[in-house]
Wavefront OBJ file of the C-alpha trace (Angstrom):
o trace
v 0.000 0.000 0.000
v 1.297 3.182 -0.554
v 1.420 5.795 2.002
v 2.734 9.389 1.956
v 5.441 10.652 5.160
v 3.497 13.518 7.027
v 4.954 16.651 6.483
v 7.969 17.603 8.903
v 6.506 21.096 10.379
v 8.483 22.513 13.419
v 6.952 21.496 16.715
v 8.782 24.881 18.591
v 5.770 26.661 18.184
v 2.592 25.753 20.425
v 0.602 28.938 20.719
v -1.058 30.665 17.738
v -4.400 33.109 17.772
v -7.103 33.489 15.323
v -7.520 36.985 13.677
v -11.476 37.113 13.372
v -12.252 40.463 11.619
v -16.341 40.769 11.945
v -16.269 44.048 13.450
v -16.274 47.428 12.364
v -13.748 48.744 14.854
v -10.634 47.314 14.368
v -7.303 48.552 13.368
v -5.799 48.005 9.999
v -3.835 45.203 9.320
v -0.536 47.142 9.166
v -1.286 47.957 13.225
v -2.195 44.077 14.057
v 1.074 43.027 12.639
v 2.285 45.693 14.779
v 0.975 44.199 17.816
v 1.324 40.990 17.043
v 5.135 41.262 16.853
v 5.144 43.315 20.391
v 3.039 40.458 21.797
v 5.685 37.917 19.784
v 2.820 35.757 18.609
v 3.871 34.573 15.225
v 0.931 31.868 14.347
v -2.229 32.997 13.892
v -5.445 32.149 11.752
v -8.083 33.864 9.205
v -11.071 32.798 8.423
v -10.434 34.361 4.585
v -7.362 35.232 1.970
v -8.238 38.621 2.341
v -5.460 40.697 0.213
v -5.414 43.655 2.577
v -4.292 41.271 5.121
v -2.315 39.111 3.609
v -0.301 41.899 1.963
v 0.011 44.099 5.626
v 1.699 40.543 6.801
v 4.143 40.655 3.868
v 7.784 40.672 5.396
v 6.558 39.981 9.022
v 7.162 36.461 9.333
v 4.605 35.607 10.892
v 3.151 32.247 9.742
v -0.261 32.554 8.691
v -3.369 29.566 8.258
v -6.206 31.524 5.605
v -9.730 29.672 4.963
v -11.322 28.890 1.573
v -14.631 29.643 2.924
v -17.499 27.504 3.185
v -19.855 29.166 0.786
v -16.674 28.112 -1.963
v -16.315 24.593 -0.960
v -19.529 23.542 -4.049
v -17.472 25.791 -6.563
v -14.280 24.412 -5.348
v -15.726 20.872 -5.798
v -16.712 21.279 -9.294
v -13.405 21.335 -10.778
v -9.738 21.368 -10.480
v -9.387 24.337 -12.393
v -11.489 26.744 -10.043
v -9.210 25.407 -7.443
v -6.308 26.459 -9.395
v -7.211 29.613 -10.110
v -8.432 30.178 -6.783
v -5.128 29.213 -5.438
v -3.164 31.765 -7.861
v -4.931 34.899 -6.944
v -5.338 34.148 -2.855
v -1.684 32.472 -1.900
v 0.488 32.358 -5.052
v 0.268 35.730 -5.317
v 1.581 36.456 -1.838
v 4.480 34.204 -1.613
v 6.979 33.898 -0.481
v 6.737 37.587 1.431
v 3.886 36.568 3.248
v 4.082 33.039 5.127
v 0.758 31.233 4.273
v 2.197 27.557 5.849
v -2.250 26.292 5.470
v -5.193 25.985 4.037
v -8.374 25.438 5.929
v -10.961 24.198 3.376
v -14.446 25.505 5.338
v -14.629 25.760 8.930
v -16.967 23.486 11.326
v -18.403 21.870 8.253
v -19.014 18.196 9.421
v -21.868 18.333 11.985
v -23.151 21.467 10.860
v -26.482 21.887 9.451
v -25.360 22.109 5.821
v -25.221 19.075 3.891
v -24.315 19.982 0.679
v -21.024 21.965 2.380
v -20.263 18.108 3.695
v -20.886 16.604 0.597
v -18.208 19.047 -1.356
v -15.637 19.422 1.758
v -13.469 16.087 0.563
v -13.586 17.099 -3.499
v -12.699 20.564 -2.909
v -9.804 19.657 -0.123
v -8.686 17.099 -3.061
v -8.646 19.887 -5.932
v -6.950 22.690 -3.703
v -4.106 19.890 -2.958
v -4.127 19.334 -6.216
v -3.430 22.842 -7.445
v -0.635 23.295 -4.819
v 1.195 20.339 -5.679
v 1.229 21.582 -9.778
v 2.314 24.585 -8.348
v 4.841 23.159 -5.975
v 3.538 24.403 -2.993
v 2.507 21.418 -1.416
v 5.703 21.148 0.428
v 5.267 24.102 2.323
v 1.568 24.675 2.549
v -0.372 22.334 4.311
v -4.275 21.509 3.214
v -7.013 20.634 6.636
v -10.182 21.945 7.528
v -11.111 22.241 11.352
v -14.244 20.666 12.832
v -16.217 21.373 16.262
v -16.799 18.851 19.140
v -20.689 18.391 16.941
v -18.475 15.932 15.088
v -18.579 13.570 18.308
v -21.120 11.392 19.049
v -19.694 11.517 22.855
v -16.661 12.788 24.475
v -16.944 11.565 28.353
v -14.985 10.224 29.584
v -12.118 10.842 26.814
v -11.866 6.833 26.181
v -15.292 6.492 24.889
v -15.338 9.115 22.245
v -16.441 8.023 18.780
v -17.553 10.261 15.446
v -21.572 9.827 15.268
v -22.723 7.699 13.170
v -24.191 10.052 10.373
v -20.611 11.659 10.472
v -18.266 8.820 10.002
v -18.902 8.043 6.121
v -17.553 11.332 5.337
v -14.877 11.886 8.194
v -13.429 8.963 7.467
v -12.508 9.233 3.825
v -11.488 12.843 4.593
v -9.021 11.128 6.892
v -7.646 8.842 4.856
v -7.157 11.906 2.358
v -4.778 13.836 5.403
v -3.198 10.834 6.301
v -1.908 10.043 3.145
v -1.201 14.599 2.736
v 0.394 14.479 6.373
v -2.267 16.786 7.826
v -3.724 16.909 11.238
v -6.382 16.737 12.991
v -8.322 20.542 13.880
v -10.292 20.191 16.412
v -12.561 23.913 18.248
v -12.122 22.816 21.753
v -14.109 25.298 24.282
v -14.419 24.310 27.927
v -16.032 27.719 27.903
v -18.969 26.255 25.997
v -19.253 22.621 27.803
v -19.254 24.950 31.276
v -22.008 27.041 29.780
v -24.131 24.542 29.044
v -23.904 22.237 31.862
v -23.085 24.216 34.559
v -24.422 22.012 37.442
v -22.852 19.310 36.747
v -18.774 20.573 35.528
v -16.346 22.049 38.014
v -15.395 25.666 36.972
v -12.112 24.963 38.003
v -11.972 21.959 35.729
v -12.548 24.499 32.930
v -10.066 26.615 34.339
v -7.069 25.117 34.790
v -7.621 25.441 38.788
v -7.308 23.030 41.643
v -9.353 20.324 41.467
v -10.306 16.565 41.680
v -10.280 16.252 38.165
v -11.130 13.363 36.449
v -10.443 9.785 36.488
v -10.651 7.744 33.217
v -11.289 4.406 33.909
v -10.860 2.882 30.499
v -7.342 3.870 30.383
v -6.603 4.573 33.779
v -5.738 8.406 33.217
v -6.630 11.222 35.284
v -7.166 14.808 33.753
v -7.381 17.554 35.735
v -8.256 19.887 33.109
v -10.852 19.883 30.736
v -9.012 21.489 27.643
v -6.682 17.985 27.535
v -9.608 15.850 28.432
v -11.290 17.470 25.100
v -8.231 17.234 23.460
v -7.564 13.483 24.211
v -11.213 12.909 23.356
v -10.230 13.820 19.676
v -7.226 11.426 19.921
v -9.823 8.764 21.245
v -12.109 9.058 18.101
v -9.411 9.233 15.576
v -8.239 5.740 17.271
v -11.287 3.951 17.284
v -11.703 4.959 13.208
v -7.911 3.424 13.033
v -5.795 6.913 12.203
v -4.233 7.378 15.627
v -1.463 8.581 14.695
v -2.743 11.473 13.161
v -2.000 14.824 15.613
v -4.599 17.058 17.218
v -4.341 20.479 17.151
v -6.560 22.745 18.688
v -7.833 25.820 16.039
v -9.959 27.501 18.336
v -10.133 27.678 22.144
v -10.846 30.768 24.327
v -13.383 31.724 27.065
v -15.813 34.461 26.810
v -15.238 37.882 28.913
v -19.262 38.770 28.969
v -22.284 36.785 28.007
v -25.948 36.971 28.520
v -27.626 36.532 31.576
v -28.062 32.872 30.976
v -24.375 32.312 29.909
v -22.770 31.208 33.304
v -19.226 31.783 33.618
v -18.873 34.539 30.991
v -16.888 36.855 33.005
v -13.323 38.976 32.668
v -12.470 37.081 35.911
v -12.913 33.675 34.139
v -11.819 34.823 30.652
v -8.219 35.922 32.242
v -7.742 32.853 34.403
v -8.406 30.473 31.393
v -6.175 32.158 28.766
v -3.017 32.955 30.995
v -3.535 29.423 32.386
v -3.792 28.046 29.033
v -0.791 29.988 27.662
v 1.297 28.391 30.259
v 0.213 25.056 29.890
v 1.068 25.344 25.990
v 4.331 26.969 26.892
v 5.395 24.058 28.591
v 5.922 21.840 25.127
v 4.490 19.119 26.665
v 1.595 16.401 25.719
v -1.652 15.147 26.952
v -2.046 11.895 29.588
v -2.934 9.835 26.687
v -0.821 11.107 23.624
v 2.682 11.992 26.283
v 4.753 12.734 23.291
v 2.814 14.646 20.912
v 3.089 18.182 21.880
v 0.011 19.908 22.821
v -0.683 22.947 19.856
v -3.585 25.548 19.947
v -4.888 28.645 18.208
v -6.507 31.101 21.039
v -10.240 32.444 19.925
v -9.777 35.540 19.392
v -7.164 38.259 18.645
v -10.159 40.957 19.139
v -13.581 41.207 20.292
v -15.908 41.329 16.834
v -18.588 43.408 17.561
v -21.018 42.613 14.357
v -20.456 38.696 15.020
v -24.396 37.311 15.669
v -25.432 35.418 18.276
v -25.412 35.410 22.061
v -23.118 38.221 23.653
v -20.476 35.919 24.339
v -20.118 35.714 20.758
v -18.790 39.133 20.503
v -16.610 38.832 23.739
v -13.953 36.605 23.443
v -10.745 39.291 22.787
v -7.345 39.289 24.169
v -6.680 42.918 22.659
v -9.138 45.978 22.562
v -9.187 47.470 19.330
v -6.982 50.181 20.389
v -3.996 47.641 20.633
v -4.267 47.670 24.542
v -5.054 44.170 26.881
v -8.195 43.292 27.230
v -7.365 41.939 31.045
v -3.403 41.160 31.314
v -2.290 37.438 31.069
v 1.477 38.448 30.302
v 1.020 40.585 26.885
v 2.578 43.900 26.796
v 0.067 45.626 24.625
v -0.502 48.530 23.054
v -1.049 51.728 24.550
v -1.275 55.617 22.969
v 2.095 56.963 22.503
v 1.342 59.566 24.998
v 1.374 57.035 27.663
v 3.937 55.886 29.787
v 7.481 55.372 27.967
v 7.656 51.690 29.321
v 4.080 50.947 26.973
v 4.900 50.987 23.508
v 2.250 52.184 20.539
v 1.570 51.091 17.559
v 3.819 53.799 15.666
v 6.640 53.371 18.432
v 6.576 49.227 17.446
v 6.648 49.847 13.594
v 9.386 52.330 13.550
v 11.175 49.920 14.982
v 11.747 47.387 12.319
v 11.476 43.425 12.484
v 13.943 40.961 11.424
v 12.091 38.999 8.262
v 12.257 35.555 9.014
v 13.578 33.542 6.264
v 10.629 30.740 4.480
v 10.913 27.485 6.050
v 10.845 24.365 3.811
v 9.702 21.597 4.786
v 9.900 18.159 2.862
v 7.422 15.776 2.687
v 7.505 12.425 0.699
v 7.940 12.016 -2.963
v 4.806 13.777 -5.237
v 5.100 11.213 -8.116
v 4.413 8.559 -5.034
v 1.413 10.888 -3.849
v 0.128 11.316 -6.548
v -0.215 7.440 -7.452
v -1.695 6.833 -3.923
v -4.728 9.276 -4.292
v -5.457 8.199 -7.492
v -4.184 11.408 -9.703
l 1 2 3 4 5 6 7 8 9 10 11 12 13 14 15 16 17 18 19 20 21 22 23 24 25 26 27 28 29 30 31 32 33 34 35 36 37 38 39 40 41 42 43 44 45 46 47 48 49 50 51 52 53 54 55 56 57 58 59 60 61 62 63 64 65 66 67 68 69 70 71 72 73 74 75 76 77 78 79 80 81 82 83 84 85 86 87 88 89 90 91 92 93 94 95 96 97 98 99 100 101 102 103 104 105 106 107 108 109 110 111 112 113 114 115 116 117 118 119 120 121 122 123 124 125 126 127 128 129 130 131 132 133 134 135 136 137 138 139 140 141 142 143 144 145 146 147 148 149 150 151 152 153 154 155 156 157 158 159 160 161 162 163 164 165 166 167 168 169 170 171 172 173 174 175 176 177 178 179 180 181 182 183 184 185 186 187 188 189 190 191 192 193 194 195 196 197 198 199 200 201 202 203 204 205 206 207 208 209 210 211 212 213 214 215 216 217 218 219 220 221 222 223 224 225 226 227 228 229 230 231 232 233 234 235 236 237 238 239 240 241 242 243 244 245 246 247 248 249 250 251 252 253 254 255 256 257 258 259 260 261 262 263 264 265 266 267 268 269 270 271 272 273 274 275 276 277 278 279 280 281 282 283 284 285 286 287 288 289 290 291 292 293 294 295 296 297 298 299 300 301 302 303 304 305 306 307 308 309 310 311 312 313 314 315 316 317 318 319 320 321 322 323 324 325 326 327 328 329 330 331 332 333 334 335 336 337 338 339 340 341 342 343 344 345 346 347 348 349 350 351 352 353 354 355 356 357 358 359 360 361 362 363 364 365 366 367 368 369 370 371 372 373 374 375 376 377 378 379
């Protein structure tokens, strides 16, 4: 049987944030690069290619994941050329200034309430891989497409998680397309949400990182006294039991909400700060998860800003580490932002820029031979 080698990418890195932009006060892209280089995050995610942003991030090196979104996955589906040309105008273009190192293919598809977005996710994944490798990209720019826990029949205890039923048929097959590509597993993990909606019944210092019992997993004998590795090993769990478990998790979106509704318990900036600067340590310490020890625990934080024209509950529109104005939204160990005319130990946006960053030079990263690819997914 033929089999592809995953792709080699650097494991140095473990925290990353997502860049949501549905708002109408943020700062350009020119002034999140900005901050982003003060705060020395150099991962984050989009949920677009937008060209604005992708050219401010030109010369940053900051690696960067952009989104074919889901209203293209049908188009994308329909033919390897639309890939292609899709491809050329929205990451092509940009390198190798700007550091595009992924492509998610739709976001939270499987599970959703969309079926003809599940039905194209695997063709158009298969023709945007496609385009990359004729363009000899696919070396450098991975292809995956992040899911939420609705993918999961169950997820407690970890052990007993399993993709429901109506799921599997197309998980799987999309699985056996990234193992044979080298791509992970993205999984939106939120304790946040699993407190919210069970409140009675889940420890808030589970959720939180805190002191605690924690949990005992009888199945495999593990204990997990947080529930951001619990969720995290329940993805492991599932991709074992459908026979790819050795694919890695990595988390694309996890944060906790700084204000909520009335009904949305635990939305508070109390909560919001304990979870993120706890979570930003645990990531910092390289380390891996009770049941996967040696794969290095990865995550994209939810979200750079608050988006104030997002829909939904107010938690929704709360779940910022920055204010638009480049300063912390409650400090877990960021400098910030601030106004020039403050203090001269805060820096502002102009201060930062005039700087000047070292470019980091484009990382290459080998995977196995295309010819052999090629042959094994039937091209």
């Amino acid at each position: 049987m033929c089999s592809a080698v995953s792709a080699s990418h650097s494991v140095t890195w473990t925290y990353g944030v997502n860049y949501g932009r549905i708002a109408n006060n943020l700062p350009p892209p020119e002034s999140v690069v900005t901050l982003l280089k003060a705060a020395k995050i150099n991962h984050i995610r989009i949920y677009d290619a937008d060209h604005e942003v992708l050219q401010a991030f030109k010369g940053s090196g900051i690696e960067i994941i952009i989104c074919l979104p889901n209203e293209l996955l049908p188009e994308m589906s329909m033919g390897e050329d639309r890939a292609m040309n899709w491809v050329k105008e929205n990451v092509q273009a940009f390198l190798p200034g700007t550091r595009i190192r992924g492509i998610a293919i739709g976001n939270e598809i499987l599970g959703g309430t969309t079926m003809q977005f599940w039905e194209a996710l695997l063709p158009a994944a298969k023709n945007v891989y496609i385009a990359l490798y004729r363009l000899g990209l696919h070396r450098t720019i991975e292809v995956s497409s992040p899911h939420s826990e609705a993918v999961f029949a169950n997820s407690f205890p970890p052990s007993a998680c399993i993709f429901r039923p109506d799921v599997a048929p197309f998980m799987k097959p999309l699985l056996e397309f990234f193992s044979q590509i080298g791509s992970p597993f993205y999984i939106n993990a939120y304790p946040f949400l699993a407190y919210k909606n069970d409140p009675q019944h889940i420890d808030i210092n589970y959720a939180l990182f805190k002191d605690n019992r924690g949990i005992y997993d009888a199945k495999t004998k593990l204990h997990y006294d947080n529930m951001f590795e619990a969720q995290v090993d329940a993805a492991y769990a599932a991709l074992d039991k459908a026979n790819f478990g050795k694919m890695e998790v990595i988390v694309s979106e996890t944060g906790w909400a700084s204000r909520g509704d009335p009904d949305e318990a635990g939305a508070t900036v109390k909560n919001a700060k304990t979870y993120n600067k706890n979570l930003r340590k645990r990531l910092a310490k390289k380390k891996g998860t009770p049941f996967r020890p040696h794969m290095v625990v990865r995550a994209y934080v939810f979200a750079l800003f608050n988006e104030n024209l997002k829909p939904g509950p107010t938690s929704e529109r709360n779940f910022g580490l920055f204010k638009p104005d480049g300063s912390i939204a409650y400090d877990i160990g960021f400098t910030g932002l601030k106004p020039s005319a403050a203090a001269s130990s805060l820096l502002s946006f102009k201060d930062i820029a005039a700087q000047g960053w070292l470019r980091s030079s484009y990382l290459l990263v080998s995977t196995a031979s295309a010819v052999v690819l090629l042959q094994c997914l039937g091209l």
